[in-house]
Backbone bond lengths (Angstrom), bond angles and torsions (degrees), N, CA, C in turn:
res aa  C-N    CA-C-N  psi(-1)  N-CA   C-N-CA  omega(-1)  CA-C   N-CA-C  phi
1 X - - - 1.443 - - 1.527 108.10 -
2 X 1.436 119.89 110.02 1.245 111.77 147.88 1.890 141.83 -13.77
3 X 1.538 104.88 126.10 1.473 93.10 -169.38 1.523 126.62 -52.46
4 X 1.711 91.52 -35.41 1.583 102.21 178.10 1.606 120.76 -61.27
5 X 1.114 112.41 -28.61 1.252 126.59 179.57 1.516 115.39 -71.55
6 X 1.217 103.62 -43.19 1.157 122.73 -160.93 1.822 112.41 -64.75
7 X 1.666 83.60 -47.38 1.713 114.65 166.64 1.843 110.58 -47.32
8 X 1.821 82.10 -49.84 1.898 73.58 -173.52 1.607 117.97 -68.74
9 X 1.259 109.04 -34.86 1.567 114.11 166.85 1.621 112.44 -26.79
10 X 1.620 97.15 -79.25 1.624 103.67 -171.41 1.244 105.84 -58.44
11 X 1.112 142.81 -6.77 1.630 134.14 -173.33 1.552 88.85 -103.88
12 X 1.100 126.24 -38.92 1.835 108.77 170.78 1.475 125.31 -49.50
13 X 1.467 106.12 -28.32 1.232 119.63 -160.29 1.619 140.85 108.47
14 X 1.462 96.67 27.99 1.593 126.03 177.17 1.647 106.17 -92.09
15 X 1.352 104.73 103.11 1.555 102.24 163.58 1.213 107.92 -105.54
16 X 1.647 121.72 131.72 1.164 141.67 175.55 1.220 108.95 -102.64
17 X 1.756 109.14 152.89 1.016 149.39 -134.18 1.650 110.29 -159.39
18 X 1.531 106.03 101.31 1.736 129.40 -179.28 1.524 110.41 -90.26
19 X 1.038 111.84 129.08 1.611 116.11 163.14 1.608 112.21 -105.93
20 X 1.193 136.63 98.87 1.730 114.17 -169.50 1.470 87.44 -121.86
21 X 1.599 86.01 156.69 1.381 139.27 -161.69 1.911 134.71 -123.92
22 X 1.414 119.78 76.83 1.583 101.03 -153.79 1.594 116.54 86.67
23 X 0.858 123.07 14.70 1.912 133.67 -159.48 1.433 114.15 48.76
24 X 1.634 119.08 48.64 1.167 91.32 157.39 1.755 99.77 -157.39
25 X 1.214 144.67 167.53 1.285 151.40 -152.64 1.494 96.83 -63.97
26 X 1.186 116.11 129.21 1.768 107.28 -169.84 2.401 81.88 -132.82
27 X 0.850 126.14 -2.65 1.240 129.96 -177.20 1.622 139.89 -177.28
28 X 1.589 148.90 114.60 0.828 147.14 -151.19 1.596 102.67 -133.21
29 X 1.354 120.18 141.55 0.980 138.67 158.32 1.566 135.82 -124.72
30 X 0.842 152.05 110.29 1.914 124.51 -171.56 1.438 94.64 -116.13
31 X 1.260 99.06 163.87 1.863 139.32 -173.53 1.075 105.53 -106.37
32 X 1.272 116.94 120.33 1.987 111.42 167.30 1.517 108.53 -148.48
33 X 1.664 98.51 110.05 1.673 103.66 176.71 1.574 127.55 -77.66
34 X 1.315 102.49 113.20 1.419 85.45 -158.59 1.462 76.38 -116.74
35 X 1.939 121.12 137.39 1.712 108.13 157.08 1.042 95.45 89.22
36 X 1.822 88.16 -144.64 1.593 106.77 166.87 1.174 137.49 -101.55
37 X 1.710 109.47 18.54 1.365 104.39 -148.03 2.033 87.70 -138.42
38 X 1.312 105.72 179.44 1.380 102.89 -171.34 1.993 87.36 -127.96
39 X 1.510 115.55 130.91 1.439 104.35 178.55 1.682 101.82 -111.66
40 X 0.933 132.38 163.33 1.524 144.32 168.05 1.347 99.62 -97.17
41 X 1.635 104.07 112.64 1.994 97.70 164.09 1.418 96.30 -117.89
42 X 1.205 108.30 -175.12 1.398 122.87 179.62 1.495 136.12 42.38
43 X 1.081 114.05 43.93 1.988 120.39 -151.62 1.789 87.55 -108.95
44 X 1.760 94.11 113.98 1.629 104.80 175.69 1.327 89.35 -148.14
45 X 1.408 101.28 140.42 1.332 121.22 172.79 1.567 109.50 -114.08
46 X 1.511 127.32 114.31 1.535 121.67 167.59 1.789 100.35 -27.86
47 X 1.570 99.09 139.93 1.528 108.67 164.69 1.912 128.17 -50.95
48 X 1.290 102.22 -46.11 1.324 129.70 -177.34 1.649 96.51 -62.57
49 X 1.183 132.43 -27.63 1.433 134.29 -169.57 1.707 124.22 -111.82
50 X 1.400 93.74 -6.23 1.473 108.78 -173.32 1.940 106.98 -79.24
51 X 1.181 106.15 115.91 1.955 130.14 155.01 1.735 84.97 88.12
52 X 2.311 86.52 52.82 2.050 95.51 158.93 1.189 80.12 -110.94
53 X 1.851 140.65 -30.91 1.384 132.00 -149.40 1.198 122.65 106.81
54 X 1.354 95.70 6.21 2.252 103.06 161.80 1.088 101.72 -71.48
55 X 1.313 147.70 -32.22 1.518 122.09 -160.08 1.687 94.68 -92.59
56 X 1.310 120.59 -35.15 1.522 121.26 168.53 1.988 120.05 -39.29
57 X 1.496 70.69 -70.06 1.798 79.66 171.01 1.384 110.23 -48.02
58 X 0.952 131.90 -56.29 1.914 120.63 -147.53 1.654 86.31 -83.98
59 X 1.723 127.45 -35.91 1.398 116.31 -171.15 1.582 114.96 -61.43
60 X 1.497 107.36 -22.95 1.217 113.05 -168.56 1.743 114.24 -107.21
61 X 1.459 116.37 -4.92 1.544 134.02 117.85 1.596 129.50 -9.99
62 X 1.566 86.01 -82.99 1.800 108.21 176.76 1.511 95.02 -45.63
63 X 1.593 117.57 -80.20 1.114 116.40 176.69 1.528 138.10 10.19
64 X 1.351 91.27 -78.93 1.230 101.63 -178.64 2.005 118.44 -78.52
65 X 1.300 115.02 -7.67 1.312 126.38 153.51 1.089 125.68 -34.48
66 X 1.412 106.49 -73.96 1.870 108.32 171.85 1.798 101.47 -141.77
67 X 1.628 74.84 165.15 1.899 94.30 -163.43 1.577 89.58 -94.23
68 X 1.659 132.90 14.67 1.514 103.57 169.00 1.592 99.14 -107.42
69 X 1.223 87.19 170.89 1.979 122.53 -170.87 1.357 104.98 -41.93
70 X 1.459 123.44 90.00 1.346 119.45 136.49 1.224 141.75 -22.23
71 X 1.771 112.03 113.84 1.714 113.67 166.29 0.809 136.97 -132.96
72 X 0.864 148.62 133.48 2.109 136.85 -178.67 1.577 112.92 -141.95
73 X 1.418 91.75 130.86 1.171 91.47 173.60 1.178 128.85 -128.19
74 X 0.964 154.58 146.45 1.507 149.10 -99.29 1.539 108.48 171.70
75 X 1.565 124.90 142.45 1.266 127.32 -172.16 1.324 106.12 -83.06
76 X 1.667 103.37 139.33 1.782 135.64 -157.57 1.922 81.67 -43.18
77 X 1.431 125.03 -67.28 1.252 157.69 148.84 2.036 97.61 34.59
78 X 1.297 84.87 -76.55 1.323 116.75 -163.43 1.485 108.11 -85.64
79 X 1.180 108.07 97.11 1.791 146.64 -158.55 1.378 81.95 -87.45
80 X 1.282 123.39 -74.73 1.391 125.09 -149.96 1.530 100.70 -65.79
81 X 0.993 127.20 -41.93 1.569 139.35 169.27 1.750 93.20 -22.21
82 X 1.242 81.26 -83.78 1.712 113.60 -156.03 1.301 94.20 -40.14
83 X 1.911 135.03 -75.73 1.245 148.53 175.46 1.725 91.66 -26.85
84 X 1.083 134.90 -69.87 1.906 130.90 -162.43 1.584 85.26 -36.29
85 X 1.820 90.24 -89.22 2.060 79.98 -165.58 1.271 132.37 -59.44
86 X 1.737 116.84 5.91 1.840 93.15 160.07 1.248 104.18 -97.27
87 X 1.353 139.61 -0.15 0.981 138.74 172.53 1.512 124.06 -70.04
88 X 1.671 101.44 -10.11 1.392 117.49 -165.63 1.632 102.88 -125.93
89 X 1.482 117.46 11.49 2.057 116.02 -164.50 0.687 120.69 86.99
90 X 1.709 130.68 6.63 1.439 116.78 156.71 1.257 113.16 -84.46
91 X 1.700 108.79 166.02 1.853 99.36 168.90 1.450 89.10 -144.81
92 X 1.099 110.89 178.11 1.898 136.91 -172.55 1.534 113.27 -84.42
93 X 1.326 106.76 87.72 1.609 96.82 177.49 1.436 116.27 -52.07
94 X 1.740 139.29 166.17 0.942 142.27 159.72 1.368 124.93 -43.39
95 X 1.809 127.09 154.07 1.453 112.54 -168.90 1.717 114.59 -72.16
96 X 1.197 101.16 -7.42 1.713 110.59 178.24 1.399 98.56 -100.52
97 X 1.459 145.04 -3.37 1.965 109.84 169.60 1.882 66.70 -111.33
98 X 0.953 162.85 -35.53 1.405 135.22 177.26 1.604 119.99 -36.52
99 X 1.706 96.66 -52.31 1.845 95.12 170.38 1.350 107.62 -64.30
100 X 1.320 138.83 -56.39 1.483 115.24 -160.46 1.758 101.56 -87.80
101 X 1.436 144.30 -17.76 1.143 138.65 148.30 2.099 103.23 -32.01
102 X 1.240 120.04 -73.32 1.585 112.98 174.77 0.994 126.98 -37.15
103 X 1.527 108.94 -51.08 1.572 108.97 -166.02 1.646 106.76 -82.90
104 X 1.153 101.85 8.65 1.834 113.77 -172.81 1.235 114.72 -93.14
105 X 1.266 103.28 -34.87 1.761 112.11 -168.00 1.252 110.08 -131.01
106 X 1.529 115.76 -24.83 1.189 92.36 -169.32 1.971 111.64 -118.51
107 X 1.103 151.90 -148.74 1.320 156.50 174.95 1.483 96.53 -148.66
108 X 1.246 113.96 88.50 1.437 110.16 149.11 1.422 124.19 -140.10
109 X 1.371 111.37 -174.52 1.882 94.31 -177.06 1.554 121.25 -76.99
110 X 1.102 113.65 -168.52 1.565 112.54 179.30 1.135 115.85 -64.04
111 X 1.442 107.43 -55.57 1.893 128.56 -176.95 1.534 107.37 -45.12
112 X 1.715 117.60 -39.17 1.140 97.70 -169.12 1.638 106.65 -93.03
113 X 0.891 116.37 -1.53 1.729 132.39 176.06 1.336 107.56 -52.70
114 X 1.733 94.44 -76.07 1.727 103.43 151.06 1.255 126.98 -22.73
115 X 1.556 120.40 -65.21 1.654 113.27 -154.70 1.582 95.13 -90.31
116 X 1.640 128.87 -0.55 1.300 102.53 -156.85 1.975 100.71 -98.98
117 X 1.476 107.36 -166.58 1.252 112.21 159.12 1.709 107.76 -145.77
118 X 1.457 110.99 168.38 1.199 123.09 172.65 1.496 141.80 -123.00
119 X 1.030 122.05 131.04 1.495 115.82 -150.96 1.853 110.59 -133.68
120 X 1.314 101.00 114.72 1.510 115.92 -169.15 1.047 104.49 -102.33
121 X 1.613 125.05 174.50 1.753 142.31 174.62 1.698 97.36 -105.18
C-alpha cells in the first residue's frame, strides 16, 4: 500500500495491527469503528508465513479490541479469504444485507460492491 494511502486509512480511522516474525512484518490486520459495528480492512499475511497462525493471532487480537459486530468484506474472488473467516465464525450474509451492509459502512465503487462479499460473527 502506498504511503499516501496508507496515511489516508489511519486518518479515517483504521488502526493497524502487526504480527512480526524473525524481525520483520510477517502479518497485518487493521480495526476501523465505524457506527456500530467494528470492520476488518487490510488483513495480509506474507506468503512464506501463511497456515503458521498469523492471520489467527492478529484476528483474534481485533477481537478482543471491541465488543461490537465484526465484518469484512472481501472480494467474491478470494476463496481462500473467505474459507479463513468461516473457519474462524464468520459466515456470508445474503447478497441483499451484503449490498446495504457496503453501502453502510463502507465508500467504495459499484464494481467492487458487485464483485465483493461479506462476512459476519
Amino acid at each position: 500500500m502506498p504511503r499516501a494511502e496508507l496515511e489516508s486509512e489511519v486518518r479515517s480511522g483504521v488502526k493497524f495491527f502487526c504480527l512480526w516474525r524473525d524481525g520483520r512484518v510477517a502479518g497485518v490486520m487493521g480495526l476501523q469503528h465505524v457506527a456500530d459495528v467494528a470492520l476488518i480492512r487490510h488483513a495480509y499475511t506474507l506468503t512464506s508465513r501463511q497456515h503458521s497462525g498469523v492471520g489467527t493471532l492478529l484476528l483474534d487480537h481485533l477481537r478482543r479490541q471491541t465488543d461490537r459486530t465484526l465484518l469484512v468484506g472481501t472480494w467474491k474472488a478470494a476463496t481462500w479469504a473467505v474459507h479463513f473467516y468461516e473457519r474462524r465464525g464468520f459466515r456470508l450474509v445474503s447478497e441483499e444485507e451484503k449490498e446495504r451492509l457496503l453501502r453502510r459502512y463502507w465508500v467504495i465503487p459499484e464494481r467492487q460492491i458487485a464483485e465483493s462479499v461479506v462476512l459476519t460473527e
